[in-house]
N, CA, C and O atoms as CSV, one atom per row, in Angstrom:
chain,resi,resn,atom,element,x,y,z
A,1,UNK,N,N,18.446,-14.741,-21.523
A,1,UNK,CA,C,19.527,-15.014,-22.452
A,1,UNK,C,C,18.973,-15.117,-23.869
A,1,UNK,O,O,19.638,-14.675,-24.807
A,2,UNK,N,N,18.076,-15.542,-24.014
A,2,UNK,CA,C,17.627,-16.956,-25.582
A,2,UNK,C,C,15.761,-16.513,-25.444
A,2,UNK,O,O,15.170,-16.432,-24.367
A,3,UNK,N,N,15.148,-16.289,-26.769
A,3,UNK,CA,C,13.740,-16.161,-26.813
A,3,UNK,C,C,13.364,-17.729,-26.400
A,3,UNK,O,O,13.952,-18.543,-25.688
A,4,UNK,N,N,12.098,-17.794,-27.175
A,4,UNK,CA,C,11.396,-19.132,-26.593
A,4,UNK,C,C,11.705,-20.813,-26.978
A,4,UNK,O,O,12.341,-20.966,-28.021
A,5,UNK,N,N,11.509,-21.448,-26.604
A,5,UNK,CA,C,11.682,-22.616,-26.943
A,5,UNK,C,C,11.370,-23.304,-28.803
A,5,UNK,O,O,10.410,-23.175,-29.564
A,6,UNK,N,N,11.981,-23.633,-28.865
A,6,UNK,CA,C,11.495,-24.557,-30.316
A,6,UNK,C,C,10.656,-25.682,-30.384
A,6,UNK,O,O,11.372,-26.623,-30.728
A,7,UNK,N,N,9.504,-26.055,-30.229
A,7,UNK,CA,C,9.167,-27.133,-30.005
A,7,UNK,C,C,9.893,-28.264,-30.888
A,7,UNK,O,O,9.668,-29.385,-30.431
A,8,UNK,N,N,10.738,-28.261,-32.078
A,8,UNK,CA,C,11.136,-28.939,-32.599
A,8,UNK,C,C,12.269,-29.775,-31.457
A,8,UNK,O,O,12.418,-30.997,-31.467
A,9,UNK,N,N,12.807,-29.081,-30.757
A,9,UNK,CA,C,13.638,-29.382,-30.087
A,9,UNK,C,C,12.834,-30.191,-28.105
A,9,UNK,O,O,13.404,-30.017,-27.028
A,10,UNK,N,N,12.071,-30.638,-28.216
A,10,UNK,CA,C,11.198,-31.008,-27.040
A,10,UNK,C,C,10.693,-32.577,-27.539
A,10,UNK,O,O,10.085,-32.849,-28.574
A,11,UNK,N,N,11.208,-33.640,-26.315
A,11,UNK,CA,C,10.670,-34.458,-26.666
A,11,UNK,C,C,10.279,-35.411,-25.014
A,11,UNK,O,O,10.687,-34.950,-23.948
A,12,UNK,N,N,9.774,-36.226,-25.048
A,12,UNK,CA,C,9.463,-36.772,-23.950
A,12,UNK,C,C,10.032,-38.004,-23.338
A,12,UNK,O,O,10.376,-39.020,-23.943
A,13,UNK,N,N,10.081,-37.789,-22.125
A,13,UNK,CA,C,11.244,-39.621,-21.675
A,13,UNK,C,C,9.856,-40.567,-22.650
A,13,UNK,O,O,8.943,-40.144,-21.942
A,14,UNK,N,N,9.671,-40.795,-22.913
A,14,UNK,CA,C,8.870,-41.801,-22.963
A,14,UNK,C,C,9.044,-42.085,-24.872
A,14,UNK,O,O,9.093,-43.053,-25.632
A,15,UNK,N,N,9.069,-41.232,-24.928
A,15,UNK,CA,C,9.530,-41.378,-26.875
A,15,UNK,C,C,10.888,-42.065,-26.815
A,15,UNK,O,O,11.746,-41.639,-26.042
A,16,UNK,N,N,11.120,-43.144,-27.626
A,16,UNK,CA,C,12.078,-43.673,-28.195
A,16,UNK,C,C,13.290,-42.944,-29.233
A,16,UNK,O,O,12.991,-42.424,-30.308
A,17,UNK,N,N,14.616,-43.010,-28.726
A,17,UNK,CA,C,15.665,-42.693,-28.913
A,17,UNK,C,C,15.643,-42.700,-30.387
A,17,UNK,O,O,15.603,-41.531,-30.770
A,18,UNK,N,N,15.652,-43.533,-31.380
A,18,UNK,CA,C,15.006,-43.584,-32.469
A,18,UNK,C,C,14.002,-42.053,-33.149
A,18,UNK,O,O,14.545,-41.325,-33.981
A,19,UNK,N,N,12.951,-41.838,-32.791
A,19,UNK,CA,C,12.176,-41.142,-32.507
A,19,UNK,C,C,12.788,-39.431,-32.186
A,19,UNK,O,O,12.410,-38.360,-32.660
A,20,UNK,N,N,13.491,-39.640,-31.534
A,20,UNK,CA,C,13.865,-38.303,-30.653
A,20,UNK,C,C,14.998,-38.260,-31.681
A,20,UNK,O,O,15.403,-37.097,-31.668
A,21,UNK,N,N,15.698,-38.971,-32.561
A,21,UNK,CA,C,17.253,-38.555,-33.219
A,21,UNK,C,C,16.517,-37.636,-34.144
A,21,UNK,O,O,16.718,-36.424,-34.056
A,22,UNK,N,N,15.563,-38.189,-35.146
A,22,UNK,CA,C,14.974,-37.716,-35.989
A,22,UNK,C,C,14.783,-36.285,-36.015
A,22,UNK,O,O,15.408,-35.941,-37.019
A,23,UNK,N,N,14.205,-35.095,-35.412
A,23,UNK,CA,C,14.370,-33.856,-34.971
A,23,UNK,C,C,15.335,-33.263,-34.465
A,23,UNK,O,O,15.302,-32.048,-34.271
A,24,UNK,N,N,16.343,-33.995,-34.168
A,24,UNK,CA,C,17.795,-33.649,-33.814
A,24,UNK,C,C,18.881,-33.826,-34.776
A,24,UNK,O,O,19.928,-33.190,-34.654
A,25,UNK,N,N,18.643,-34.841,-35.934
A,25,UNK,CA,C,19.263,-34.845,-37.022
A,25,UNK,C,C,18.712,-33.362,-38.150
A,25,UNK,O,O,19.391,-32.464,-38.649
A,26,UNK,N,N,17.205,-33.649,-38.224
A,26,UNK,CA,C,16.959,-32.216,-38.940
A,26,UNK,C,C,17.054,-30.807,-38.771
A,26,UNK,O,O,17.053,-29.916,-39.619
A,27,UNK,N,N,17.148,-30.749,-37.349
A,27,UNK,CA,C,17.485,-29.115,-37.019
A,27,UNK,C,C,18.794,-29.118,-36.404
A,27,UNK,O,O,19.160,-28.269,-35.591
A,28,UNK,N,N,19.567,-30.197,-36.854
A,28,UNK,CA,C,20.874,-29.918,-36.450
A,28,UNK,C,C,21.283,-29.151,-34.577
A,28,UNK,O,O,21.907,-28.165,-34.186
A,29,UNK,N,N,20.660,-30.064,-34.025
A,29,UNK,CA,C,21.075,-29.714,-32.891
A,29,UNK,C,C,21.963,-30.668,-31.981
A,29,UNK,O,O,22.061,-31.848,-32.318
A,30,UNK,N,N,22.583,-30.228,-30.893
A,30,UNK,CA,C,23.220,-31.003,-30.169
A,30,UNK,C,C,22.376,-32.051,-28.966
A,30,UNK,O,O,22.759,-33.123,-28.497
A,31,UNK,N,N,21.358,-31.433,-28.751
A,31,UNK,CA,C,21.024,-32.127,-28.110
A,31,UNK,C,C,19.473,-31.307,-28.422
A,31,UNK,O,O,19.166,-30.350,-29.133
A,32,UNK,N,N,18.421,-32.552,-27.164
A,32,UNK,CA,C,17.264,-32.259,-27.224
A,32,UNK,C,C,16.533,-31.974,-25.393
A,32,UNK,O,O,17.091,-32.627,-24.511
A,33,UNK,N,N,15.671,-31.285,-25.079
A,33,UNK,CA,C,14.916,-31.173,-24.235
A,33,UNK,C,C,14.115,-31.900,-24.169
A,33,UNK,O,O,13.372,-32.052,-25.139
A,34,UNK,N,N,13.874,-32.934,-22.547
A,34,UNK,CA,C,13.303,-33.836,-22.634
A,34,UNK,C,C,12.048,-32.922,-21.381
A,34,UNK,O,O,12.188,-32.514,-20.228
A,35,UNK,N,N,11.150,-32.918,-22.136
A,35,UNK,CA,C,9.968,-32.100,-21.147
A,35,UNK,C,C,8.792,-33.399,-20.915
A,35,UNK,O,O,8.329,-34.191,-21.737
A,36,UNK,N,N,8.554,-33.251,-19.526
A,36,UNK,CA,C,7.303,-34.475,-18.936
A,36,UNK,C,C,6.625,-32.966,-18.100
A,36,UNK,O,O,7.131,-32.079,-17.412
A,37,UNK,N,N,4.968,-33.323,-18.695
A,37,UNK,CA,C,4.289,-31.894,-18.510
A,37,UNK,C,C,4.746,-31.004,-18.357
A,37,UNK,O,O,4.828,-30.438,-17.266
A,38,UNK,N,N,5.247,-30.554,-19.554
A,38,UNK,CA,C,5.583,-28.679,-19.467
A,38,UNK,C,C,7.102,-28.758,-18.453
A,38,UNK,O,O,7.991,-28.018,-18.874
A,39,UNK,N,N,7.390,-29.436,-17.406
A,39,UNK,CA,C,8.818,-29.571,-17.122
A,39,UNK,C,C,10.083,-30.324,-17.690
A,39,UNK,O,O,10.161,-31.323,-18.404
A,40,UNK,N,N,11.141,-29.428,-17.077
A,40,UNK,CA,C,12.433,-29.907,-17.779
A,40,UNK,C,C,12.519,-31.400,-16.714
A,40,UNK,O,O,11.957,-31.570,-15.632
A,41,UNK,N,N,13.049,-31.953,-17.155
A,41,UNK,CA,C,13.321,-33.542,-16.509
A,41,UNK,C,C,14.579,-34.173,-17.618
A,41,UNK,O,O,14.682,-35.396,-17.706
A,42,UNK,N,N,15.336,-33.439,-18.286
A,42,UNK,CA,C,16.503,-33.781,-18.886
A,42,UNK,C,C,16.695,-33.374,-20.022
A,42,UNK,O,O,15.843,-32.702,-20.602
A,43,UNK,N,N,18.176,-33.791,-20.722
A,43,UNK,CA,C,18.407,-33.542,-21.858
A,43,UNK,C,C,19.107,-34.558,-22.670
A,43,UNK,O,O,20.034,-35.243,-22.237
A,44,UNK,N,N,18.555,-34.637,-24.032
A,44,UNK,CA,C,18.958,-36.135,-24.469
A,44,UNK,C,C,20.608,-35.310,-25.247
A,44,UNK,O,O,20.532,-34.097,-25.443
A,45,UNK,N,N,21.772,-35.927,-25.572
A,45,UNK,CA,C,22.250,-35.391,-26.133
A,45,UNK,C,C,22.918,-36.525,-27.374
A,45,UNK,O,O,22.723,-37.707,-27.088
A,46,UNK,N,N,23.747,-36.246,-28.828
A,46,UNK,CA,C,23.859,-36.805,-29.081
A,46,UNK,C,C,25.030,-38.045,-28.579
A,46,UNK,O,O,25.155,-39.238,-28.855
A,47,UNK,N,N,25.587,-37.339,-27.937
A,47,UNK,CA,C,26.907,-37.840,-26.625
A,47,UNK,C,C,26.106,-39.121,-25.766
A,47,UNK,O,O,26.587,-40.247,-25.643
A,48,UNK,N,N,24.807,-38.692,-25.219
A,48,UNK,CA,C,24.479,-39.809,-25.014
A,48,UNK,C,C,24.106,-41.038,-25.595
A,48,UNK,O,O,24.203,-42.141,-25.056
A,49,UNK,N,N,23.535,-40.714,-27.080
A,49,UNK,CA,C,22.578,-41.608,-28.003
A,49,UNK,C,C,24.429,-42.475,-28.147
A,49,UNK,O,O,24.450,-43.672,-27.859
A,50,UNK,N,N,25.444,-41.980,-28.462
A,50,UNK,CA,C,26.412,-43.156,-28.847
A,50,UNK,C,C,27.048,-43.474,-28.019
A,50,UNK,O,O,27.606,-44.557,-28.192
A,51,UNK,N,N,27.341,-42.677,-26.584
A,51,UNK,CA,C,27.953,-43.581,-25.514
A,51,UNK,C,C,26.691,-44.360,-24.919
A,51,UNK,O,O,27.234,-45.283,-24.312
A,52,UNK,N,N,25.624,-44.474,-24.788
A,52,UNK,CA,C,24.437,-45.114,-23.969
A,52,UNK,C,C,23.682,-46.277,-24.763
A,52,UNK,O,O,23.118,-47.235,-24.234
A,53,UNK,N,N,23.766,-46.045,-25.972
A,53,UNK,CA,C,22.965,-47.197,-26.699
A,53,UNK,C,C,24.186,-47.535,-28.088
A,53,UNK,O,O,25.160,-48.099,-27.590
A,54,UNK,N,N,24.309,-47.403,-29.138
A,54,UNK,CA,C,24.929,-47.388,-30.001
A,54,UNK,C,C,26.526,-48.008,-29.214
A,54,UNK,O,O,26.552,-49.237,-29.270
A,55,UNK,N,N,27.446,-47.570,-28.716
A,55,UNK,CA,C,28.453,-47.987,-28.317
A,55,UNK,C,C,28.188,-49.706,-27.189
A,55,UNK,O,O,28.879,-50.719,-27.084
A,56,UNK,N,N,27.098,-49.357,-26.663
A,56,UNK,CA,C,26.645,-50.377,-25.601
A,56,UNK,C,C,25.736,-51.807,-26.570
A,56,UNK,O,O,25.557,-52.931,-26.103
A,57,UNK,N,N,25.426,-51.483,-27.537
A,57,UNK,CA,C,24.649,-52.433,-28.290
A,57,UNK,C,C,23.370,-53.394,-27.674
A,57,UNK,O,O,22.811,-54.297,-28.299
A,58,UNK,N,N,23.071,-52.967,-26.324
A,58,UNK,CA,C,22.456,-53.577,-25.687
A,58,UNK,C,C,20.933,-53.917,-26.680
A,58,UNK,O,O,20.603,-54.933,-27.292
A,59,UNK,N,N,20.170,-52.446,-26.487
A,59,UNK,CA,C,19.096,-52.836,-27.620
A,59,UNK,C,C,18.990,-52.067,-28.129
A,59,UNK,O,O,19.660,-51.153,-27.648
A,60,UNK,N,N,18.250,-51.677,-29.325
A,60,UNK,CA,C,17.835,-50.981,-30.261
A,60,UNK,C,C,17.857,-49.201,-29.983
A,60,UNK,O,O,17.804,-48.611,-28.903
A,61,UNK,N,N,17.928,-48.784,-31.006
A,61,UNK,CA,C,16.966,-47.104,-30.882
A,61,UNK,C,C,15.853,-47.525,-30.539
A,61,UNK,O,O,15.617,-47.484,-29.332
A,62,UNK,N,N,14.763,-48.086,-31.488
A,62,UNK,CA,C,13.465,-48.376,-31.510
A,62,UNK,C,C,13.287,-48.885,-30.263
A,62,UNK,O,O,12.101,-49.213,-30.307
A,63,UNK,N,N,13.717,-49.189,-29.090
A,63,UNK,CA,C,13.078,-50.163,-28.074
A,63,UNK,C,C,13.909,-49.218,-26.699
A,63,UNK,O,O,13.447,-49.332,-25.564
A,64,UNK,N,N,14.916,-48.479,-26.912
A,64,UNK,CA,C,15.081,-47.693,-26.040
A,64,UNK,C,C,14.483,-46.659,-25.332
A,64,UNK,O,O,14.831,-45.602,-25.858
A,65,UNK,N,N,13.904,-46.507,-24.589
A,65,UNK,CA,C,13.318,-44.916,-24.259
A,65,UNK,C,C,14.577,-43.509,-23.737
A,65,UNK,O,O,15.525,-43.597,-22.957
A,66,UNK,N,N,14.194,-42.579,-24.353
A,66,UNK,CA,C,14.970,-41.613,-23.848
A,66,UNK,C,C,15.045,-41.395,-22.527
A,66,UNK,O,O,16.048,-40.826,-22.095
A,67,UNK,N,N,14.070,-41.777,-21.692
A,67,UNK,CA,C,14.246,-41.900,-20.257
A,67,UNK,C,C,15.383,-42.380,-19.674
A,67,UNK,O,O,15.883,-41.915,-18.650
A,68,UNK,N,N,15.945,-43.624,-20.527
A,68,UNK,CA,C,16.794,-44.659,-20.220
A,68,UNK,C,C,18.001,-44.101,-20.226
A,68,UNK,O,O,18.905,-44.295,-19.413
A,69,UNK,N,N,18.000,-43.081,-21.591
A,69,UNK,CA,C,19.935,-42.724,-21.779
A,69,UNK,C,C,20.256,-41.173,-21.474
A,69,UNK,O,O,21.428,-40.860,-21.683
A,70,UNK,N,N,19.236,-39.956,-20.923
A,70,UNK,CA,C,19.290,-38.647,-21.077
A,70,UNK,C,C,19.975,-38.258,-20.023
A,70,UNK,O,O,19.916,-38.852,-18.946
A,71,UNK,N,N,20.651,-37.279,-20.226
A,71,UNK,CA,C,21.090,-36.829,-18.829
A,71,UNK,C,C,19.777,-36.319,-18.434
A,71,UNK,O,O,18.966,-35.731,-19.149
A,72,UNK,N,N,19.657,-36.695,-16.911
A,72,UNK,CA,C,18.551,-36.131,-15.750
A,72,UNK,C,C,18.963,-34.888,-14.953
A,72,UNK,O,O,20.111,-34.567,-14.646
A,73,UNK,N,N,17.785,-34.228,-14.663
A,73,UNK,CA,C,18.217,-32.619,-13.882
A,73,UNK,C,C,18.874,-32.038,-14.004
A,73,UNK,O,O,19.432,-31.518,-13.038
A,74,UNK,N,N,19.318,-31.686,-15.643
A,74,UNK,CA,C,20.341,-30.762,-16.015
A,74,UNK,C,C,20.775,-29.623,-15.110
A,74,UNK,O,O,20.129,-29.157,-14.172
A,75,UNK,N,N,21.605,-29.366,-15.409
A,75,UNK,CA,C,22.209,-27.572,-14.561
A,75,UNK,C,C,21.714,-26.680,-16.033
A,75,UNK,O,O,21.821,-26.992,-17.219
A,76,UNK,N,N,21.057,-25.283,-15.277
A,76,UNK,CA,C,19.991,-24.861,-16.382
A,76,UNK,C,C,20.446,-23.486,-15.982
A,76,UNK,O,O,21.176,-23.485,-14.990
A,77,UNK,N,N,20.137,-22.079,-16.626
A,77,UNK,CA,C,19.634,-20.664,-16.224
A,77,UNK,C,C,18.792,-20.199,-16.086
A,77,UNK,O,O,17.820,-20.806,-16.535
A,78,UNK,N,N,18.514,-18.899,-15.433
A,78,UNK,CA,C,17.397,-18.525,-15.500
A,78,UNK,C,C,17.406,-17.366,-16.656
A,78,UNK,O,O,18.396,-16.637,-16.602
A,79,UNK,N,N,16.389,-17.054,-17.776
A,79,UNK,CA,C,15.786,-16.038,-18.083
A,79,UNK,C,C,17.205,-15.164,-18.509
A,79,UNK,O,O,17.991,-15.192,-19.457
A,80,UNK,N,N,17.040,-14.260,-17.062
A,80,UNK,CA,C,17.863,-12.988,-16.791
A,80,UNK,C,C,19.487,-13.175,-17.044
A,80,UNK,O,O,20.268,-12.263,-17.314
A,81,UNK,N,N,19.776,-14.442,-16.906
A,81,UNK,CA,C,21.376,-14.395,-17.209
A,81,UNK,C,C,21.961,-13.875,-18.582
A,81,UNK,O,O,21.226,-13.899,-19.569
A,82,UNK,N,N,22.925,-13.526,-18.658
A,82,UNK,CA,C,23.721,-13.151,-19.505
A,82,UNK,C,C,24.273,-14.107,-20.621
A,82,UNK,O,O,24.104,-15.320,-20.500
A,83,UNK,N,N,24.864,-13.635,-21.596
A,83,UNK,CA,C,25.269,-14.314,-22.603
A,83,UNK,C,C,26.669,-15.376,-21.894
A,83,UNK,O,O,26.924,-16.577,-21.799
A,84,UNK,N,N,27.140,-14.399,-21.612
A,84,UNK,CA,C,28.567,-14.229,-20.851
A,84,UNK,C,C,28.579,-15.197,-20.036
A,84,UNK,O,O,29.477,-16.034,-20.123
A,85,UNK,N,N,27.624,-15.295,-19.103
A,85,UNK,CA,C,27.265,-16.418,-17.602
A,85,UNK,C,C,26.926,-17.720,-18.531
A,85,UNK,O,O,27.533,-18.787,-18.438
A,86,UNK,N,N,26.026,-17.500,-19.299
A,86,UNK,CA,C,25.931,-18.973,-20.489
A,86,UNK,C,C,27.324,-19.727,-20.617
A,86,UNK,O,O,27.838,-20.693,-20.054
A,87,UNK,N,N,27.754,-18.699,-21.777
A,87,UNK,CA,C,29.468,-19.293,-22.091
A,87,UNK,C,C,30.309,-19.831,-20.929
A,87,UNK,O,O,30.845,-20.937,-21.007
A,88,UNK,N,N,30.444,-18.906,-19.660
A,88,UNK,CA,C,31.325,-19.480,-19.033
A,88,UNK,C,C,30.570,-20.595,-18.217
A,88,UNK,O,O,31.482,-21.229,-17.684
A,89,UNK,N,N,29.586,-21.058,-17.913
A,89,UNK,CA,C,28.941,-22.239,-17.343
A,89,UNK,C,C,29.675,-23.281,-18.610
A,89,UNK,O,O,30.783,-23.805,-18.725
A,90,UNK,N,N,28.697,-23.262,-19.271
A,90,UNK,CA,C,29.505,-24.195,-20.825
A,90,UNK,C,C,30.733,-24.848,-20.900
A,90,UNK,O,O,30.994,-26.015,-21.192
A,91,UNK,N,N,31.547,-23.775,-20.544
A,91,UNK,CA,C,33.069,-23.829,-21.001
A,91,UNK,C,C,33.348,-24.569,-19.815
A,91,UNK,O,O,33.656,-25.739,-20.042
A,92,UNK,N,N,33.325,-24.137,-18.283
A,92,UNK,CA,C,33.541,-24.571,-17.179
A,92,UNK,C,C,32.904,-25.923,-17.123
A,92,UNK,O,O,33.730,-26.732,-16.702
A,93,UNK,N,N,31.760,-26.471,-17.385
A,93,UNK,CA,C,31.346,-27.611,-17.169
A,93,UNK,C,C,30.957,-28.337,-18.626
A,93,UNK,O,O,30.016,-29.127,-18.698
A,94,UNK,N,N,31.763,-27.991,-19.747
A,94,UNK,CA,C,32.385,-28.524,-20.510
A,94,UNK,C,C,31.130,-29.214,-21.379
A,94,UNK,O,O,31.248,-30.207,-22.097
A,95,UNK,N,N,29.137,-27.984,-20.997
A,95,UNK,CA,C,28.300,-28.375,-21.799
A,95,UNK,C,C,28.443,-28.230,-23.115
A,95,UNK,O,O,29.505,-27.720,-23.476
A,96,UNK,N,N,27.610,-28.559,-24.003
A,96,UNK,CA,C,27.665,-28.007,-25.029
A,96,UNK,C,C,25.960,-27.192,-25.848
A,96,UNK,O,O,25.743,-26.347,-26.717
A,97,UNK,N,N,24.963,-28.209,-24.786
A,97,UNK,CA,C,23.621,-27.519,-24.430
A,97,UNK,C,C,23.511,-27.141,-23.384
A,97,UNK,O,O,23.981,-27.771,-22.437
A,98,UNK,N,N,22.822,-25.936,-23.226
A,98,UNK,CA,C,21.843,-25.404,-21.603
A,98,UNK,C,C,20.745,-24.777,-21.826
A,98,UNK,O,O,20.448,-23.896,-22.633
A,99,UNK,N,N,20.123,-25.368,-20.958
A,99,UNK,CA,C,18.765,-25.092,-21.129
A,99,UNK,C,C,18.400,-23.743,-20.235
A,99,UNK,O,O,18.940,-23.710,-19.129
A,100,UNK,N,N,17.597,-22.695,-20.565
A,100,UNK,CA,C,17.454,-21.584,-19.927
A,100,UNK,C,C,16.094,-21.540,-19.670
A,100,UNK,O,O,15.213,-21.410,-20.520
A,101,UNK,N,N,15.828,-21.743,-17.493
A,101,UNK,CA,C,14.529,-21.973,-17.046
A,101,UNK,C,C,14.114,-21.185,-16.524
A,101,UNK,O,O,15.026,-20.452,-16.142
A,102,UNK,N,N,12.506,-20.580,-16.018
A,102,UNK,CA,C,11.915,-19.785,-15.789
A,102,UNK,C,C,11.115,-20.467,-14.921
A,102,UNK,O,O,9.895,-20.502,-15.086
A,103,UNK,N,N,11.829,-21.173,-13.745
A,103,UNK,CA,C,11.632,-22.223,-12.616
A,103,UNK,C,C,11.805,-23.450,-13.133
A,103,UNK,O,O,12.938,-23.821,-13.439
A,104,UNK,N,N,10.515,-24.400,-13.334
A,104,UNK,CA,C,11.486,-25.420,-13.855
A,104,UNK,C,C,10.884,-25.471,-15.306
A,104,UNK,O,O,11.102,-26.415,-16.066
A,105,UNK,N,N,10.117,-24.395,-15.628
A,105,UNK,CA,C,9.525,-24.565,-17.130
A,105,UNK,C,C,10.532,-23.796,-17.927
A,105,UNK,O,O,10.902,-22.719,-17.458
A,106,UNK,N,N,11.277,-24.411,-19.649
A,106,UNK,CA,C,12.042,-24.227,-20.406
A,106,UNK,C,C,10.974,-22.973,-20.800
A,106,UNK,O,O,9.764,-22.767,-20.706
A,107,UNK,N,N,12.311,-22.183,-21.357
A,107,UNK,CA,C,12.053,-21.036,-21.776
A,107,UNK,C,C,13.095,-20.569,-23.228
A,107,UNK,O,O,13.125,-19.580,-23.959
A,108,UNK,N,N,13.546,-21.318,-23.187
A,108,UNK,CA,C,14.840,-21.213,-24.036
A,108,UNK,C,C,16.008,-22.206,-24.173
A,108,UNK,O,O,15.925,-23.233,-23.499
A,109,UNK,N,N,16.809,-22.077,-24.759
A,109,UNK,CA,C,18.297,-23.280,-24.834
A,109,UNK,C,C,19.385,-22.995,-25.366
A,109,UNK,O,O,19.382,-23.419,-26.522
A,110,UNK,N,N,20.360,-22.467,-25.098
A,110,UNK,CA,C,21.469,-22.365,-25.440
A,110,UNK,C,C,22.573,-23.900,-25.965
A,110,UNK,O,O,22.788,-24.907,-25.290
A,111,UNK,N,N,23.118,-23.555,-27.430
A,111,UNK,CA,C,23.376,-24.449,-28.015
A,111,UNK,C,C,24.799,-24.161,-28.892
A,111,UNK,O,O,24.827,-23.054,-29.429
A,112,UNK,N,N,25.701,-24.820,-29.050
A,112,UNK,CA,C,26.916,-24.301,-29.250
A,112,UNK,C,C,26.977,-24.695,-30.818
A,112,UNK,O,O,28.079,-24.654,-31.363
A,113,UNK,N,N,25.656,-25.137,-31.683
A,113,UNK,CA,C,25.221,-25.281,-33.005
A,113,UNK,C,C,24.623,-24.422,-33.545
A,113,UNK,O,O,24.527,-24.229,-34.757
A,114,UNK,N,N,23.989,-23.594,-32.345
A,114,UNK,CA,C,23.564,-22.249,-32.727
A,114,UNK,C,C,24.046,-20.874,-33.230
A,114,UNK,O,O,23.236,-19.968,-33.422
């Protein structure tokens, strides 16, 4: 579908929500890829940062880990799919990121900011 990944857009459960907005505020994206060695293991989105922490007030950005609020085991593509198969996944399950995998290593991301 999508060339290679952005590393701007890759961050780790373990980085703080705080941390992870920062690259998502500057490249204007909807969400971020949360990669633990080279695998996908979620996606932070900004949907989560204000329904999961911000709306919940529990604790901080700074003290949250993205582990805590990301969606886990996204629904992803492979490679070879189509533009077309993108959109209608999207539309049908009402994403607004997808990540496009080449097993479980990111290869790309489809983004409706893009």
């Amino acid at each position: 579908v999508f060339g290679t990944q952005n590393p701007a857009t890759l961050v780790k459960p373990t980085d703080s929500v705080r941390s992870a907005a920062i690259p998502m505020a500057e490249h204007k994206k909807a969400a971020l890829v949360v990669n633990d060695a080279g695998h996908l293991v979620g996606l932070l989105s900004y949907k989560d940062i204000v329904s999961r922490v911000i709306a919940k007030d529990n604790k901080s950005l700074n003290e949250t880990t993205v582990q805590e609020v990301m969606t886990s085991n996204p629904d992803s593509l492979p490679p070879e799919a189509t533009v077309l198969e993108a959109l209608q996944l999207m539309h049908d399950q009402h994403f607004f990121t997808l990540p496009v995998c080449d097993g479980n290593k990111v290869v790309g991301l489809v983004d409706v900011m893009d």
